[in-house]
C-alpha positions in Angstrom: 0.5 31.9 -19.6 3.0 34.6 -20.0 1.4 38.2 -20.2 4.3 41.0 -21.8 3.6 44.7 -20.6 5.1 47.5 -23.5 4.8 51.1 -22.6 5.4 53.6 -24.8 5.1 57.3 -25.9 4.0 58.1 -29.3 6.3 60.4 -31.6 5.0 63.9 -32.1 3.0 64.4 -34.8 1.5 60.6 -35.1 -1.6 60.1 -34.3 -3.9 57.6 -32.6 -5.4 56.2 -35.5 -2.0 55.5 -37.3 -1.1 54.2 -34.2 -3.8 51.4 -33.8 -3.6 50.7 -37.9 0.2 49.8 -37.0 -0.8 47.9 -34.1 -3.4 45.7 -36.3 -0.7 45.3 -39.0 1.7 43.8 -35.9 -0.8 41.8 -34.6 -1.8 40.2 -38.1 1.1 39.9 -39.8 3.0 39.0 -36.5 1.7 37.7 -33.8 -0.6 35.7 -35.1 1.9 33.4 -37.1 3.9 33.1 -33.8 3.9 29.5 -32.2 1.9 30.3 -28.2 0.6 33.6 -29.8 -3.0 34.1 -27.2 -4.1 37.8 -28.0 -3.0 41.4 -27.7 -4.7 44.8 -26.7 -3.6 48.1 -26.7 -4.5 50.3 -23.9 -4.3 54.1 -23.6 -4.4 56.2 -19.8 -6.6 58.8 -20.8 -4.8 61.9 -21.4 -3.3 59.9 -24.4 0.5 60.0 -23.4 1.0 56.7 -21.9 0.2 53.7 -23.7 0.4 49.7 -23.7 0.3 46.7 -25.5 -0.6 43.9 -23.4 0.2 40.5 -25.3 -0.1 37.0 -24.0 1.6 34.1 -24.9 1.6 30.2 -23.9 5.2 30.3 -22.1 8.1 32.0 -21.9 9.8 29.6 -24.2 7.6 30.8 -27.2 9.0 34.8 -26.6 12.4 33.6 -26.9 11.0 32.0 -30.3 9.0 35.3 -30.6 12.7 37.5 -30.1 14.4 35.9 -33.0 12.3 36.7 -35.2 10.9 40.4 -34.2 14.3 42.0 -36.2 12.7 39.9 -39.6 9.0 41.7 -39.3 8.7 45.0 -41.4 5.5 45.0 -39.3 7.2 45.7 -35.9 9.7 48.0 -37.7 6.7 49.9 -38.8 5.3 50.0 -35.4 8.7 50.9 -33.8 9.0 53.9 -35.8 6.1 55.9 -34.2 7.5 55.8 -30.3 9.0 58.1 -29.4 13.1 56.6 -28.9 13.4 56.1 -25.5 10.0 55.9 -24.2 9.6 51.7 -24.8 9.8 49.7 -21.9 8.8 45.8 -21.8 8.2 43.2 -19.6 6.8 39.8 -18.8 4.9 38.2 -16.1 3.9 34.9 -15.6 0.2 34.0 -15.0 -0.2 32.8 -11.7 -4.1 33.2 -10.9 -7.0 33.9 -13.0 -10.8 35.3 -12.3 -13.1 35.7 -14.9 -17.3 36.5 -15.1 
């Protein structure tokens, strides 16, 4: 499993409610039609600056599938829009334990 880590900043003036509508609209009309597609959360540190989307996929090979066709989504464009330009960074991890209840 894969797990891809995107900070970000919000934009001034958008607001935490737009925020998570985008992220629903990404993860529905998105994610979910991607081949290795597992979940995706969106975390927040609490002074509500700094926040995450944590997304997991199968492998690696299904992100390079996943990178093609991000420029096609209006959904990601959408989403894009309200970071503040600059403030994105990414990155992946692969899975190499797991611990759960």
């Amino acid at each position: 499993m894969i797990t891809e880590f995107i900070s970000f900043e919000l934009s001034d003036g958008i607001g935490h409610e737009q925020l998570i509508l985008q992220a629903d609209r990404v993860v529905n009309e998105f994610h979910k039609k991607q081949d290795g597609y597992v979940d995706m959360e969106l975390v927040c540190e609490n002074s509500g600056k700094q926040w995450q989307m944590v997304i997991h996929y199968q492998t690696m090979d299904d992100i390079e599938k996943v990178k093609t066709n991000l420029p096609k989504s209006c959904a990601i464009k959408g989403f894009i829009e309200l970071i503040r330009p600059g403030t994105m960074k990414v990155s992946f991890y692969g899975q190499k334990g797991k611990w759960e209840v």
